[in-house]
C-alpha positions as CSV (number, residue, x, y, z in Angstrom):
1,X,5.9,-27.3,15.5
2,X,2.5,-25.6,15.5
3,X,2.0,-26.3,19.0
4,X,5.2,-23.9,20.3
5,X,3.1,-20.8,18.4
6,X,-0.2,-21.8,20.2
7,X,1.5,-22.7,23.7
8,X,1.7,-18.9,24.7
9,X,-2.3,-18.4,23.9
10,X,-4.0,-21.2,25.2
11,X,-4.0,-23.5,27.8
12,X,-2.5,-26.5,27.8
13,X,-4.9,-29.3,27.6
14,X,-6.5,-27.3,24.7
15,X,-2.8,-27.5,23.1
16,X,-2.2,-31.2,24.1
17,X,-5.7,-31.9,21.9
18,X,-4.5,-29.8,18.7
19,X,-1.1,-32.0,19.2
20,X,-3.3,-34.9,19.5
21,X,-0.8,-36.2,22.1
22,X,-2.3,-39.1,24.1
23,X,-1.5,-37.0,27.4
24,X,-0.7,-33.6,28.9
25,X,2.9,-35.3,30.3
26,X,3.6,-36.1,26.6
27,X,3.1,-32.6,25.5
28,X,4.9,-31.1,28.5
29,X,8.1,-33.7,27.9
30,X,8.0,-32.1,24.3
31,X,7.6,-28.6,25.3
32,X,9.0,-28.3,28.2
33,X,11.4,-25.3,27.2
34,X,8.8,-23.7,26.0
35,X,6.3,-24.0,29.5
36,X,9.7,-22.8,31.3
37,X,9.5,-19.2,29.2
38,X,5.8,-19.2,29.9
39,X,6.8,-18.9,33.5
40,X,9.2,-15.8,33.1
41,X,7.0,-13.5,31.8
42,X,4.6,-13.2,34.7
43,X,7.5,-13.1,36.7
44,X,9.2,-10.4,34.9
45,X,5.6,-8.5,35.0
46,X,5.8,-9.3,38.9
47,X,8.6,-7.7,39.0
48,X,8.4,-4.6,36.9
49,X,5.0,-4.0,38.6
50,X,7.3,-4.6,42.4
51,X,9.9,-2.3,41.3
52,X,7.6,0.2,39.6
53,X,5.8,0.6,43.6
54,X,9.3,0.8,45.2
55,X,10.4,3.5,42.9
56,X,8.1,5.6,43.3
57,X,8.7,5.5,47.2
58,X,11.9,6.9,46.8
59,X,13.5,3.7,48.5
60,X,16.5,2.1,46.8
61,X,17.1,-1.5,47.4
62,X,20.0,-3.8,46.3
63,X,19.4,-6.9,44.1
64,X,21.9,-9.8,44.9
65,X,23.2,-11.0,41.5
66,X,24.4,-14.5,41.2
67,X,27.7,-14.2,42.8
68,X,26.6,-12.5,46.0
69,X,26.6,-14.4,48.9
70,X,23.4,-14.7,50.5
71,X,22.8,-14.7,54.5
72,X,19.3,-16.4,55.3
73,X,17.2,-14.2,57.3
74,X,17.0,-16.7,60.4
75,X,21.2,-16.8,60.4
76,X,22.3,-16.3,63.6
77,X,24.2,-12.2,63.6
78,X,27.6,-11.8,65.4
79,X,28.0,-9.5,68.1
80,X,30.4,-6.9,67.2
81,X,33.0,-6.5,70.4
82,X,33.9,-3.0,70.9
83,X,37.3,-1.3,70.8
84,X,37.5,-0.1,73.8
85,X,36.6,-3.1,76.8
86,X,35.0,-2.4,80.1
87,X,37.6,-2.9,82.8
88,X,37.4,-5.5,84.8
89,X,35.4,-5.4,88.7
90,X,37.8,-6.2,91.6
């Protein structure tokens, strides 16, 4: 139980010794939860840092949530046909 308050502070061979697990995959099996919440807070900095630089450009962006749907950048784009067609050449 000791090891979840020292995952955040040191690395995690140095954890896997205090645990005196026989391997890193043991303690990584046991605390896997714990290694995925170590990876959200950079990310969270990452993006706070991110949307901290946008901001102060003035530029607004939208965030797709969940439920968007997403178009991959490489997706072929429709051509939009006009109202009003060219008449036909005799």
């Amino acid at each position: 139980m000791t090891v979840t308050y020292i995952l955040p502070a040191v690395n995690f061979k140095e954890a896997s010794e205090f645990a005196r697990h026989s391997n890193i995959q043991t303690t990584a099996k046991a605390y896997s939860e714990i290694l995925s919440s170590r990876r959200e807070i950079p990310t969270m900095l990452l993006n706070n840092i991110v949307d901290g630089a946008i901001q102060s450009q003035g530029i607004k962006i939208n965030i797709p949530t969940k439920n968007d749907k997403i178009i991959p950048i490489n997706a072929p784009v429709a051509e939009k046909k006009s109202q009003k067609q060219a008449p036909k050449a005799k």
